[in-house]
C-alpha positions as CSV (number, residue, x, y, z in Angstrom):
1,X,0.9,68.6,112.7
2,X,3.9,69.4,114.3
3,X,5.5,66.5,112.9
4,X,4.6,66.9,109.3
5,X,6.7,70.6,110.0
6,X,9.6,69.0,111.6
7,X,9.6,65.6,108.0
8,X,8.8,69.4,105.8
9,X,12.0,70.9,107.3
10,X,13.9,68.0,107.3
11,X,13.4,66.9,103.5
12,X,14.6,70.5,102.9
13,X,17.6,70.5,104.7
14,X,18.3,66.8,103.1
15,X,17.4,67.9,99.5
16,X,20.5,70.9,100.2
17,X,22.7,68.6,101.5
18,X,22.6,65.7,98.8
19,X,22.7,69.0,96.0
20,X,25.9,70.3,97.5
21,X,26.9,66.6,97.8
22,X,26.8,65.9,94.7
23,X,28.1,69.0,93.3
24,X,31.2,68.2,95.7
25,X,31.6,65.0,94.0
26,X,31.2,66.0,90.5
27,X,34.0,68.6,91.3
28,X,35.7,65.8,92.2
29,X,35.2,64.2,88.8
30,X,33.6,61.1,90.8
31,X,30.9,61.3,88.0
32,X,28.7,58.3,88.9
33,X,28.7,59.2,93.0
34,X,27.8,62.4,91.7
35,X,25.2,60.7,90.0
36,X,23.8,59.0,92.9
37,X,23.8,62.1,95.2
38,X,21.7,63.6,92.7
39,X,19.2,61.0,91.8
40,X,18.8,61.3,95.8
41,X,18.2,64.8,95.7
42,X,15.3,64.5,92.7
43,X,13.8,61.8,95.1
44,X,14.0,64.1,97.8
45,X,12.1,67.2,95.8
46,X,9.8,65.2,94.5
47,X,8.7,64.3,98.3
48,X,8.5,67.7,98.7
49,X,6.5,68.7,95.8
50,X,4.1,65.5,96.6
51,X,3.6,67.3,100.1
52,X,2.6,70.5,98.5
53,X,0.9,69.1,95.4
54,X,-1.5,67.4,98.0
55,X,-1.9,70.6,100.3
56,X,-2.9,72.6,97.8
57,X,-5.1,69.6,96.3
58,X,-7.0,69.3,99.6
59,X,-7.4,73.4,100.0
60,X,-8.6,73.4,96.3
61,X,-11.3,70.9,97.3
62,X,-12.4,72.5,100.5
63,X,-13.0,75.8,98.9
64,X,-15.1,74.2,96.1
65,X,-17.0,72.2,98.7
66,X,-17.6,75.8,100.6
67,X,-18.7,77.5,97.4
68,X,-21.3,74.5,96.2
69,X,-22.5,74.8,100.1
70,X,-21.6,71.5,100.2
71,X,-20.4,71.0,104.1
72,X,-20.9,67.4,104.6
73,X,-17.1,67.6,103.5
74,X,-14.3,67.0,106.4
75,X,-11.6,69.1,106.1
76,X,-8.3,66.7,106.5
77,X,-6.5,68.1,109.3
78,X,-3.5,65.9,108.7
79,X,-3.0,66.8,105.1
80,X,-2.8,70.8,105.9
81,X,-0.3,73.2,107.7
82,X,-1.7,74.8,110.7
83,X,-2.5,78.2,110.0
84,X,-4.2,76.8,106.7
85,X,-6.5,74.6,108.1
86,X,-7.5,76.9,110.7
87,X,-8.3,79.5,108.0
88,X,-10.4,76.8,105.6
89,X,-12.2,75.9,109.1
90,X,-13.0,79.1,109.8
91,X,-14.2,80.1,106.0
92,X,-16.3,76.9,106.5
93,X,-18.0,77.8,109.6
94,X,-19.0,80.9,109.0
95,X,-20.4,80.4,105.4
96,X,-22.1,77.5,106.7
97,X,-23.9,79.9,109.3
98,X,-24.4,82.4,106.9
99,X,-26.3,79.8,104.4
100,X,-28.3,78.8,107.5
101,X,-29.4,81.7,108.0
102,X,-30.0,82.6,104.3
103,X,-31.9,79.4,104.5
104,X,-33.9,79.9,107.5
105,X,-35.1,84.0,105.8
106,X,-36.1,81.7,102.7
107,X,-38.1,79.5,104.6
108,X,-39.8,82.7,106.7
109,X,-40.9,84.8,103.6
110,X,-41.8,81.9,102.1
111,X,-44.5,81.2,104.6
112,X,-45.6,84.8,104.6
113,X,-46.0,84.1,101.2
114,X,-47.6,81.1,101.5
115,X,-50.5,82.3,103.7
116,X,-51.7,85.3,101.4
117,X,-55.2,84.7,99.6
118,X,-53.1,86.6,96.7
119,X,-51.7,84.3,93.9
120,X,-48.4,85.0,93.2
121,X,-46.2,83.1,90.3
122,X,-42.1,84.0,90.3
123,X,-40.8,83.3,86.8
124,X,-36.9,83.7,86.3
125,X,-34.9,83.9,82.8
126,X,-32.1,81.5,82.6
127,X,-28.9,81.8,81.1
128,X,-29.9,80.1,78.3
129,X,-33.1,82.7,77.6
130,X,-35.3,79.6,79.4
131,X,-37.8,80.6,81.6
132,X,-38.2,78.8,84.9
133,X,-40.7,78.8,87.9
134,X,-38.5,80.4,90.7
135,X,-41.5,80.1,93.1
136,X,-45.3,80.2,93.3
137,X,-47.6,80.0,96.2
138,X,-50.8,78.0,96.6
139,X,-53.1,80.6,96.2
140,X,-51.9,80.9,92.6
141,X,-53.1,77.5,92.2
142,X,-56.2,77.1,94.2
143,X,-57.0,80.7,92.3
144,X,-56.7,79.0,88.8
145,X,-58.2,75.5,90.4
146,X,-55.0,74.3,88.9
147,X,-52.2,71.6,90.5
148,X,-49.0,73.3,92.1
149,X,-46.2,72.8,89.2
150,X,-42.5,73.4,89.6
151,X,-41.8,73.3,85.8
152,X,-42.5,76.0,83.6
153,X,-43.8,73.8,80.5
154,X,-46.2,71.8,82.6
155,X,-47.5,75.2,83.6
156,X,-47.4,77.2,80.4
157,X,-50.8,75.7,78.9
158,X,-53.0,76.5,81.8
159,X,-52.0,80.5,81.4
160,X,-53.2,80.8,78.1
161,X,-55.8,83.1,78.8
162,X,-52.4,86.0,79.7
163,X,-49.6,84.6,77.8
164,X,-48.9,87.3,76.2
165,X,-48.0,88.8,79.6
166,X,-45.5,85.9,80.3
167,X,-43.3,85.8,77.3
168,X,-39.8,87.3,78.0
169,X,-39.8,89.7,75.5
170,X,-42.9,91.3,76.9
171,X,-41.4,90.9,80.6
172,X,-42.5,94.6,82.3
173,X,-44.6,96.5,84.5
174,X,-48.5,96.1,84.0
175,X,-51.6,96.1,85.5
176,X,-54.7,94.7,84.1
177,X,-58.3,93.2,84.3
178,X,-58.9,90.2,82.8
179,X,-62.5,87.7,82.7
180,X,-61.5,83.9,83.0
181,X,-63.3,81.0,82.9
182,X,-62.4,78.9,85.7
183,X,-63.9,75.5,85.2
184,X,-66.8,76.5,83.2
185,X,-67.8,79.8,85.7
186,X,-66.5,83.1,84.6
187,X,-64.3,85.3,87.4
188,X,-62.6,88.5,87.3
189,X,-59.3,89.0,88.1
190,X,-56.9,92.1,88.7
191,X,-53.7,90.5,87.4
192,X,-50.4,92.8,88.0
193,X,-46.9,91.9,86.9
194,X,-43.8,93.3,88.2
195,X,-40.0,93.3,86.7
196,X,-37.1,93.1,88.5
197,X,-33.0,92.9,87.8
198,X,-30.9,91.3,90.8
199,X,-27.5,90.0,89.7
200,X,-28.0,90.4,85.9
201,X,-30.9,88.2,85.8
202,X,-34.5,88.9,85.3
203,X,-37.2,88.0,87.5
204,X,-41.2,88.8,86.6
205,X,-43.8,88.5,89.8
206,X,-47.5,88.1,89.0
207,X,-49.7,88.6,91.6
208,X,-53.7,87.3,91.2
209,X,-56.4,88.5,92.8
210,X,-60.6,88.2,91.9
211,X,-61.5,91.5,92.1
212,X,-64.7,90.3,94.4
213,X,-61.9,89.7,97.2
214,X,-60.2,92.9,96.5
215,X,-63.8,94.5,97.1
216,X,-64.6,92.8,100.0
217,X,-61.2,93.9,101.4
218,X,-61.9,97.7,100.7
219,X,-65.6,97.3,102.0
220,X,-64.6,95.7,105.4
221,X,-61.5,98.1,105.7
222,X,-64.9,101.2,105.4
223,X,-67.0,99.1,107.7
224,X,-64.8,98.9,110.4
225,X,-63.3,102.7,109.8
226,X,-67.0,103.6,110.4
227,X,-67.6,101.9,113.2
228,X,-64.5,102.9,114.9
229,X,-65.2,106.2,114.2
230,X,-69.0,105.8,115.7
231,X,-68.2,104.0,118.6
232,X,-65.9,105.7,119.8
233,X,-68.4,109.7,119.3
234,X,-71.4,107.6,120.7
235,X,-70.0,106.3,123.5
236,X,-68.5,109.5,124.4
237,X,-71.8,110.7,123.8
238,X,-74.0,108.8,125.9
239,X,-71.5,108.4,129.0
240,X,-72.2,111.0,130.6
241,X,-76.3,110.8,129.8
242,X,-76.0,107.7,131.4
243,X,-74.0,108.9,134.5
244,X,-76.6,112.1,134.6
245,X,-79.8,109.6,134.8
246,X,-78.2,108.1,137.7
247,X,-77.5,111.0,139.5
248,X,-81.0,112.4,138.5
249,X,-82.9,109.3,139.7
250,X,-81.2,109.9,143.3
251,X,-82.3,113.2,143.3
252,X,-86.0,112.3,142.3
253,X,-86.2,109.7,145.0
254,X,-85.0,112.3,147.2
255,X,-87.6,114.5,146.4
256,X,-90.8,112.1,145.8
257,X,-92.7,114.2,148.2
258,X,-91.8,117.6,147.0
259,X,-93.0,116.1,143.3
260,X,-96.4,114.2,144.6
261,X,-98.4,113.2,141.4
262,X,-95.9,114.0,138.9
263,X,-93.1,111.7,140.7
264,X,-94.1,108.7,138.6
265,X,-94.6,110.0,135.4
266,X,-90.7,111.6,136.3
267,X,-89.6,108.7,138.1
268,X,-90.5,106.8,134.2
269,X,-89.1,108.9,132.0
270,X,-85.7,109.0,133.5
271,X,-85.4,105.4,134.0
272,X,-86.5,105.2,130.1
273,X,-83.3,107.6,129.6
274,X,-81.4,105.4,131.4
275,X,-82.5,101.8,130.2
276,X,-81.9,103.3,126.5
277,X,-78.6,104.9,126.7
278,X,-77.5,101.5,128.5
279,X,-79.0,99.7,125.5
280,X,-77.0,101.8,122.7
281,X,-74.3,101.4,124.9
282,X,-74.3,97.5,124.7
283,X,-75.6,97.9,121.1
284,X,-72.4,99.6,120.1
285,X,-69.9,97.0,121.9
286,X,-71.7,94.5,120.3
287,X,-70.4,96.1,117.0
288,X,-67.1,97.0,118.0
289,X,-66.2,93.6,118.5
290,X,-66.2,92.9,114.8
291,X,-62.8,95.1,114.3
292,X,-61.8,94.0,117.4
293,X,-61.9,90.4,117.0
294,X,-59.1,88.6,118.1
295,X,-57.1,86.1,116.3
296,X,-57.4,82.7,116.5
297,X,-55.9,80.3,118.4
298,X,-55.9,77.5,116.9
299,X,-56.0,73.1,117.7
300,X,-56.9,70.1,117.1
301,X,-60.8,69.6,117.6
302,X,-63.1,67.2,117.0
303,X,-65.8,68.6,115.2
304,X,-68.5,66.7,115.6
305,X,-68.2,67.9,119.3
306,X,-68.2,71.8,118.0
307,X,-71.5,71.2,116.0
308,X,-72.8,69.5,118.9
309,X,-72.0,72.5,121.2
310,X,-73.5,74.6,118.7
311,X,-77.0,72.6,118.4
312,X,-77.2,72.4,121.5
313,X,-78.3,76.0,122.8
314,X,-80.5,76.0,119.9
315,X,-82.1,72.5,120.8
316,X,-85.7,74.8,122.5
317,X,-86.2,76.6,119.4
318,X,-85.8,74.1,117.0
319,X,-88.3,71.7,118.8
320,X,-90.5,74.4,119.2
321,X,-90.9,75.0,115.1
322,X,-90.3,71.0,114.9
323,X,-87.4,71.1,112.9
324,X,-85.3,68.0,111.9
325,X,-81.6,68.8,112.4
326,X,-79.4,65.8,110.3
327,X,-75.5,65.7,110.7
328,X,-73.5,64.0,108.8
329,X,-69.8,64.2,109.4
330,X,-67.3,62.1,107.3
331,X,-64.9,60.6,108.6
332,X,-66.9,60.5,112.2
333,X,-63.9,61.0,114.2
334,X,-63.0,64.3,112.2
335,X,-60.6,67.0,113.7
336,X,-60.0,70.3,111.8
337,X,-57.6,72.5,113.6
338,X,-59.6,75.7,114.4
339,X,-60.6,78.3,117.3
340,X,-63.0,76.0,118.9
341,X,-64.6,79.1,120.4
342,X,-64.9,80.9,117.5
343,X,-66.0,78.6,115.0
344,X,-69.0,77.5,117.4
345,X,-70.1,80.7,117.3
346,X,-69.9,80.8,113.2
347,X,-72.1,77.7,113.7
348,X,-74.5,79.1,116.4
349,X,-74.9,82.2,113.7
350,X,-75.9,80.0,110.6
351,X,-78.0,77.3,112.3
352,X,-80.2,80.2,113.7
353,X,-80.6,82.2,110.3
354,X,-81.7,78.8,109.2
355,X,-84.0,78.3,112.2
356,X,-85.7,81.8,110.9
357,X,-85.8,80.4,107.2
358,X,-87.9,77.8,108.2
359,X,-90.7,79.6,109.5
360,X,-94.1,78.4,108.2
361,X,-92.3,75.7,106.3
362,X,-94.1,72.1,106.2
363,X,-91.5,69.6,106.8
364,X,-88.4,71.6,108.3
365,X,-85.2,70.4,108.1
366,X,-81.7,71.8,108.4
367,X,-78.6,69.3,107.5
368,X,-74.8,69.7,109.0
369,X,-72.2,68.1,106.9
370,X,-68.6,68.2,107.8
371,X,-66.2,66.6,105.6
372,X,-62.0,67.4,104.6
373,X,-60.9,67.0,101.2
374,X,-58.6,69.6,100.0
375,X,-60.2,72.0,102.5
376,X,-61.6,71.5,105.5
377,X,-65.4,71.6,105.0
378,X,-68.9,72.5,106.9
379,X,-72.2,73.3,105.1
380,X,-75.2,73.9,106.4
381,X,-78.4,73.3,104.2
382,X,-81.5,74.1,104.9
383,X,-84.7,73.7,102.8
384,X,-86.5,77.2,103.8
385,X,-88.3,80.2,102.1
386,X,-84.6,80.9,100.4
387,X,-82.6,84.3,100.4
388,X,-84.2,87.2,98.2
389,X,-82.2,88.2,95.0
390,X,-82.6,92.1,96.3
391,X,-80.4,91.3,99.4
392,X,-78.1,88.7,98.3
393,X,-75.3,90.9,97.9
394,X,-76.2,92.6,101.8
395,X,-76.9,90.2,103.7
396,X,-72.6,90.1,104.7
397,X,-73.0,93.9,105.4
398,X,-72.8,94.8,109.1
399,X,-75.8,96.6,110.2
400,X,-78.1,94.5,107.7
401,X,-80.8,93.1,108.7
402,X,-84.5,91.4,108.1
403,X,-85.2,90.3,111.4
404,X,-87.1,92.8,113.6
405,X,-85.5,91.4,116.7
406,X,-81.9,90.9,115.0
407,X,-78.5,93.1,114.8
408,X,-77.0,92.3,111.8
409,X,-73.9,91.3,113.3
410,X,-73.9,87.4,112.8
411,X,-73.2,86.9,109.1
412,X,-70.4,89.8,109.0
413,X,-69.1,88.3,112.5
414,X,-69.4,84.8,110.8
415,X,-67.7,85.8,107.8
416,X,-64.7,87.2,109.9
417,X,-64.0,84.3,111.9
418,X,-63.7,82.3,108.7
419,X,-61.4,85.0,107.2
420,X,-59.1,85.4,109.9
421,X,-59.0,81.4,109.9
422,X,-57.5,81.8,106.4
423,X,-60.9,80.4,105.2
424,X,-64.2,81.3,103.1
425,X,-67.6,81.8,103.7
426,X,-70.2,81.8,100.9
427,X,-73.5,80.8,100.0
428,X,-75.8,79.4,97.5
429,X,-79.5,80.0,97.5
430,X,-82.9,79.4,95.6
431,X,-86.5,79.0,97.3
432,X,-86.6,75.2,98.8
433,X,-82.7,75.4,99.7
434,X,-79.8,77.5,101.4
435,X,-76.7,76.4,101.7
436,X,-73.6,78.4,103.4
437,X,-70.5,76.4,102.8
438,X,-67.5,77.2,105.2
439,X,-63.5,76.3,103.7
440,X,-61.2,76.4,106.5
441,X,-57.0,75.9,105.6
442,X,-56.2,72.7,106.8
């Protein structure tokens, strides 16, 4: 670098000396030495313009390459004054880290985006008045039952149903409930659209929701308010009942002469007190752990080893009602990546309402089949006495019940787990054959 300053200052001082040269000599009248000294001098500028000419070529190209974001490009050290390509290098570097780390945000909210349930579709307006798919999530598609397109035309004849929502002209704020028929079965969706400006451009978000979902959100936000809320008054209620039956059965035992014929019937009825306020007690933090479930923590697992695990604390019962348990798990060296603890305990929950279905059933049998296609899959069918109309729509409510011995917690646990696996539990049912089918994300 320091060279090319000392051949810059150099052709400088040469190009002033062959000028004055050659101004000398046509003073002189020596016209065609004049002549020479000056066709020198043009040789020499023109060096000197090529120099800059090709400086301010390669800083031209730099700063397009920075602005395109294009930094594969190396900035020629040799072809730039110092200061300059210390600057460029700079401007580089920290536009490079700043695209980083616009890409790495990008990449973030697009995976928060990713994992909601919601569908959400971001159509932009082009230059040209063209509308384009800025983004859209895979719940927007699995919501439709539609593939994932990145080209507005492919996609504009599958939203037929709200295209008058969609057409630029119409681009605003709504909110809206609209029936679709989803591969022959009719859904209902809350559909909302928003509108927003950023940089003189337009962008409409749609978010998609079945209003069944939306309910289901609301109804497990009240359950678990409620059972906060009774938990926690009583708990604080029966404590200290608790603590006073203890105290009161030391001071009866104490006593047992002083109280002669009565000291049973006394003796009884406290440790009655006791044994039931210790059962609401347990009763309660049975229920309390539905809000407080924890999340999962999730890997690989083989699943035929889970519904193994499952069966197998079950195995007494169903010999006992002779019940034929089939599995059938496809491919048989299927892992899904789950909360091997948690989903056992889905299992252990829907094999034994089946156990009950099957009571006084000739020829019981429950079947397990596991399976990954777009989803990771687990049904469990079993050919019993079937699910009521009446309680259909209850049987996911905590607290519900049909079972005198049962606490209603199972299916509403169940349906949790699956949830907060980004998953779905639902069911199908008609006398002769049940069937809850769990989708897990993949």
């Amino acid at each position: 670098m320091r060279k090319r300053n000392q051949k810059s200052a150099i052709l400088i001082i040469l190009l002033v000396i062959l000028l004055a040269t050659s101004v000398f000599f046509l003073w002189q009248k020596l016209y065609f030495t004049s002549f020479i000294f000056f066709a020198l001098a043009a040789y020499v500028f023109y060096e000197i313009l090529s120099s800059i000419n090709l400086v301010l070529q390669t800083t031209s190209q730099t700063l397009i390459a920075i602005a395109q974001e294009d930094f594969s490009l190396k900035i020629p050290k040799k072809n730039l004054p110092p200061h300059l390509y210390q600057s460029l290098n700079n401007i580089a570097s920290l536009q490079k880290e700043r695209s980083e780390k616009n890409t790495s945000i990008r990449i973030l909210y697009e995976n928060i985006i990713e994992s909601i349930d919601t569908g959400i579709l971001i159509l932009k307006e082009g230059t040209d008045g063209q509308i384009e798919i800025f983004f859209s999530n895979n719940g927007f598609s699995q919501l439709l039952e539609i593939p994932k397109f990145t080209k507005w035309h492919l996609l504009t004849p599958y939203l037929s149903h709200f295209e008058s929502y969609l057409e630029s002209d119409n681009w605003k704020d709504t909110k809206d409930v609209l029936t679709l028929s989803i591969n022959e079965k009719e859904q209902v969706f809350s559909f909302r659209t928003f509108l927003t400006r950023v940089y003189q451009q337009r962008y409409l978000t749609i978010y998609l929701d079945t209003l069944q979902s939306i309910m289901d959100k609301k109804e497990k936000e009240a359950w678990f308010n409620l059972m906060k809320v009774m938990s926690h008054e009583i708990l604080n209620t029966i404590t200290p009942i608790n603590s006073l039956s203890d105290n009161l059965e030391y001071v009866i035992g104490e006593h047992e002469d002083a109280l002669g014929q009565d000291f049973r019937d006394i003796h009884q009825s406290v440790v009655t007190i006791k044994n039931r306020t210790q059962h609401l007690a347990d009763f309660v933090n049975t229920y309390r752990s539905l809000a407080d479930l924890p999340s999962p923590k999730k890997s690989q697992v083989r699943i035929q080893t889970i519904i193994q695990n499952a069966i197998v604390p079950l195995s007494a019962l169903v010999k006992e009602k002779g019940i034929n348990v089939k599995t059938n798990i496809s491919p048989e060296n299927l892992y899904f990546s789950i909360d091997a603890q948690q989903i056992e305990q889905v299992l252990v929950n829907l094999i034994t309402n089946s156990i009950y279905a099957l009571s006084d059933i000739e020829n019981p049998e429950i079947v397990i089949n596991a399976y990954s296609d777009e989803k990771n899959c687990i049904e469990i069918i079993d050919n019993g006495k079937g699910i009521p109309e009446e309680i259909k729509r209850e049987i996911f409510i905590p607290f519900f019940t049909t079972r005198d011995t049962g606490s209603g917690i199972g299916l509403s646990l169940s349906k949790n787990i699956v949830q907060a696996h980004g998953g779905y539990l639902s069911f199908s049912s008609k006398v002769g054959r049940t069937r809850f089918f769990v989708q897990l994300e993949k």
